[in-house]
NUGU-707378 format. One line per field, with one value per residue (C-alpha): residue number from 0; residue in three letters; x, y, z. Coordinates in steps of 0.25 Angstrom, whole numbers, plus 2048, in hexadecimal, padded with zeros to 3 digits. Layout:
// NUGU-707378
resi = NUM:...
resn = ALA:...
xx = X:...
yy = Y:...
zz = Z:...
***
This chain:
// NUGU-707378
resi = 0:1:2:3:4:5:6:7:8:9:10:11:12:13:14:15:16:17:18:19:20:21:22:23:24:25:26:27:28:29:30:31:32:33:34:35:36:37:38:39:40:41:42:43:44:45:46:47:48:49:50:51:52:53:54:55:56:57:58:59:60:61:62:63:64:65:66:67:68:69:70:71:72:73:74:75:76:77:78:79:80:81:82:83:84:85:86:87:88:89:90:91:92:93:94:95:96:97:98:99:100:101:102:103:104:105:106:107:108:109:110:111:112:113:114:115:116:117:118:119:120:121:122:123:124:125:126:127:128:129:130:131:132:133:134:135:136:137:138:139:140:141:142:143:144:145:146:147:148:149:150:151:152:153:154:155:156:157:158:159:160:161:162:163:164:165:166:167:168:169:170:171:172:173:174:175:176:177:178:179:180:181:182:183:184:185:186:187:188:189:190:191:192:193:194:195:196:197:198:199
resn = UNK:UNK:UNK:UNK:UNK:UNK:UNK:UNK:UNK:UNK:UNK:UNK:UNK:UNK:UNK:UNK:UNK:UNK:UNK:UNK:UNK:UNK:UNK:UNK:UNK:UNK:UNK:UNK:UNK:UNK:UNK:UNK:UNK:UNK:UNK:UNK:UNK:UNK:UNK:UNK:UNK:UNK:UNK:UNK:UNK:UNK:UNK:UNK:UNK:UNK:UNK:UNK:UNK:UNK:UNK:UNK:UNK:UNK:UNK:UNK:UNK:UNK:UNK:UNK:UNK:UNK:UNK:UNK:UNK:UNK:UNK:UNK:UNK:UNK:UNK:UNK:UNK:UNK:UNK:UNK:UNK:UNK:UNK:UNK:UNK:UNK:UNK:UNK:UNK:UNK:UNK:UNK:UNK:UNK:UNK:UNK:UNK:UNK:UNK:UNK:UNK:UNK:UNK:UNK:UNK:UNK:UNK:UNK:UNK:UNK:UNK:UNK:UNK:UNK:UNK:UNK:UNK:UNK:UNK:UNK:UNK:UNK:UNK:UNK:UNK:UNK:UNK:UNK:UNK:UNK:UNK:UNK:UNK:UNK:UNK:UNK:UNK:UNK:UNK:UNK:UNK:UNK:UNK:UNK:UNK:UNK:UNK:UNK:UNK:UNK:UNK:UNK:UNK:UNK:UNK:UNK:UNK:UNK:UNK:UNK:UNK:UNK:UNK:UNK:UNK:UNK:UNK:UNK:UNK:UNK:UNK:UNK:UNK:UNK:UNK:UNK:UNK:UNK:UNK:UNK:UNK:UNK:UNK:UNK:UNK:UNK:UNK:UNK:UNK:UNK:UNK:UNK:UNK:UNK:UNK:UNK:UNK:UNK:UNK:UNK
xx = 1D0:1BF:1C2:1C9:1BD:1B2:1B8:1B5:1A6:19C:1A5:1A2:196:18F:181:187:182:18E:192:197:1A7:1A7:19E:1A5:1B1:1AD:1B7:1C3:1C6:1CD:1D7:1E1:1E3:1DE:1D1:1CF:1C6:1BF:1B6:1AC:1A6:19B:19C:18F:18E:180:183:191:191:19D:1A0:1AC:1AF:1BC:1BF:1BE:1C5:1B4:1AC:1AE:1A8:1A1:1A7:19E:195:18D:185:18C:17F:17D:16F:16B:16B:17B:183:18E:19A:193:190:19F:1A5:19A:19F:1AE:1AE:1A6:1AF:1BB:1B4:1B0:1C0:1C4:1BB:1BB:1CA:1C9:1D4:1CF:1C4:1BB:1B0:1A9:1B3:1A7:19A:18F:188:17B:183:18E:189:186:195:19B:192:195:1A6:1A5:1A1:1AA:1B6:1B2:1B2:1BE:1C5:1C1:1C7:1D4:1D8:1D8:1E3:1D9:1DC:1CF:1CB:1BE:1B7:1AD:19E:19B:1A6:1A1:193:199:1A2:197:18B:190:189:191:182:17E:172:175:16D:172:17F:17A:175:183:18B:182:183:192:195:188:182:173:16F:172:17B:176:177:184:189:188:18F:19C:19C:19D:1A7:1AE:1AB:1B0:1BD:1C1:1BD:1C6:1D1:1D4:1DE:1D3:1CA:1C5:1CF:1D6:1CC:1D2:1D7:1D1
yy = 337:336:328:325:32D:326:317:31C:31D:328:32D:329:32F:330:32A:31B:311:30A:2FD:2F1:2F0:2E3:2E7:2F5:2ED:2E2:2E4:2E1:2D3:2C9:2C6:2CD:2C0:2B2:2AB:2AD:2A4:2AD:2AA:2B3:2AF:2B6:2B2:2AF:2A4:29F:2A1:2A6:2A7:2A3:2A6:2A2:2A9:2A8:2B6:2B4:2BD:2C0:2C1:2B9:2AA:2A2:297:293:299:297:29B:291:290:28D:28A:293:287:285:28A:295:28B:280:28B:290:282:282:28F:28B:27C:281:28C:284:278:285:28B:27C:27A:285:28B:29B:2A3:2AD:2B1:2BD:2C0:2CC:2D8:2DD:2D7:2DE:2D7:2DD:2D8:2D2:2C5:2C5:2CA:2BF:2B3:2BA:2BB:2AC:2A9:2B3:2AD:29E:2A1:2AA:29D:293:29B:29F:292:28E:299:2A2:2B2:2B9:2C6:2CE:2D8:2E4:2DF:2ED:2ED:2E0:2E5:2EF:2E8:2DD:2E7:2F4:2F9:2F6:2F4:2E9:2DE:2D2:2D1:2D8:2D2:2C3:2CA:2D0:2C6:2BC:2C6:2C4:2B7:2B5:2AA:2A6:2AB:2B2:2AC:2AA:2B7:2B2:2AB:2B9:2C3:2B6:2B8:2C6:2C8:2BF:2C6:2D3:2CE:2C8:2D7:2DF:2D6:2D9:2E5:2EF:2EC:2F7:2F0:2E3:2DD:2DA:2CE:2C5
zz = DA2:D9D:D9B:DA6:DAF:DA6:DAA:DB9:DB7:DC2:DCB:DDA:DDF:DD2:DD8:DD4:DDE:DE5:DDF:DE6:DE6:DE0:DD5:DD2:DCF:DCA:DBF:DC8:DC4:DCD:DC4:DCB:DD4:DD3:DD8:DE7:DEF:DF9:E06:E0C:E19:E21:E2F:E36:E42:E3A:E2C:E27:E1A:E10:E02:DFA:DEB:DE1:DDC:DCC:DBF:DBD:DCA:DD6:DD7:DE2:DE9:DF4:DFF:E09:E17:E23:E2B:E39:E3F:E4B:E55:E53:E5F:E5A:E5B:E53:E47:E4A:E46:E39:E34:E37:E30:E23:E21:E22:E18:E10:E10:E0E:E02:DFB:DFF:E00:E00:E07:E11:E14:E1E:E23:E2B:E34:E39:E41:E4B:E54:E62:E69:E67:E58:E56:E60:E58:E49:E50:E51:E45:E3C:E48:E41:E33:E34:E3B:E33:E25:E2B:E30:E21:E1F:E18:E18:E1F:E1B:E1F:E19:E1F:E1B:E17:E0D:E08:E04:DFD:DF5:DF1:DF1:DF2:DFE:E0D:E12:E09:E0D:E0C:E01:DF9:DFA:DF7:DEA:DE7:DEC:DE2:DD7:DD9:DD9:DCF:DD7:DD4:DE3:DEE:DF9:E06:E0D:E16:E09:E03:E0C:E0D:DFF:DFE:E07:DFE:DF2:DF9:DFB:DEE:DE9:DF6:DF2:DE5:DE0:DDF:DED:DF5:E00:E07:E10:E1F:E21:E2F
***
């Protein structure tokens, strides 16, 4: 029993400072099942992010990313068709298997929601006419899973997010949050996640 009580460490609420999920275990390999190519997007009519890794036995590995920018003079629909062409071309370069954008978004009014709707509606389109399985994940629940705190800055998860996939920089800050969402899944899917995302 001391040996089994000593392998659990401080028990909870011993003044330990929270650690991100993923880091807590990072001891839970993937090699319970094979590689899995995953795509994270971040919705955003002028600049939606994407983030594509392969879950590895060590750590996870970077595939691609990016920021699909559209400059401010573009009418909506023109954007719209951008953002829907460039993630097919991405899908059909790169072939995920599955895909995972952000549960819940905040916008400060009606039309802020109706114009960040549109662009989740035209990535979410342009994936699952590949055949791809969609799921979403609460942002909340992403910070805390990549930095260990559901209020995270953006910042702080560009940091993380390159610690974790041990790039030289930085991702761009859209880049980033596709990319954790990404990482966030490949660690909820696995035998010991905290839960099964839901599907889209």
């Amino acid at each position: 029993m001391q040996r089994r009580l000593s392998r659990n460490g401080p028990a909870a609420g011993g003044g330990q400072p929270a650690l991100p999920v993923l880091q807590g275990r990072a001891a839970l390999s993937s090699a319970r099942r094979p590689p899995q190519v995953i795509l994270g997007i971040d919705p955003s009519l002028r600049g939606t992010g994407y983030g594509l890794i392969r879950t590895a036995r060590t750590a996870p590995e970077l595939i691609a990313q990016g920021t699909i920018k559209c400059p401010s003079g573009w009418e909506r629909s023109r954007c719209l068709v951008l953002i829907a062409q460039t993630l097919r071309d991405v899908v059909k370069q790169h072939r995920p298997e599955v895909c995972v954008v952000e549960g819940i978004f905040y916008a400060q009014n009606l039309q802020t929601a109706l114009i960040m709707g549109e662009a989740r509606g035209a990535s979410l389109a342009a994936v699952a006419e590949a055949g791809l399985i969609i799921y979403e994940i609460a942002a909340r629940k992403v910070k805390q899973a990549i930095v260990g705190y559901g209020a995270a800055q953006k910042l702080a998860v560009a940091m993380m997010v390159q610690r974790m996939l041990n790039l030289d920089t930085p991702p761009s800050p859209d880049a980033a949050d596709a990319l954790a969402l990404a990482l966030a899944h490949a660690h909820e899917s696995r035998q010991y996640g905290l839960s099964m995302p839901k599907r889209v």
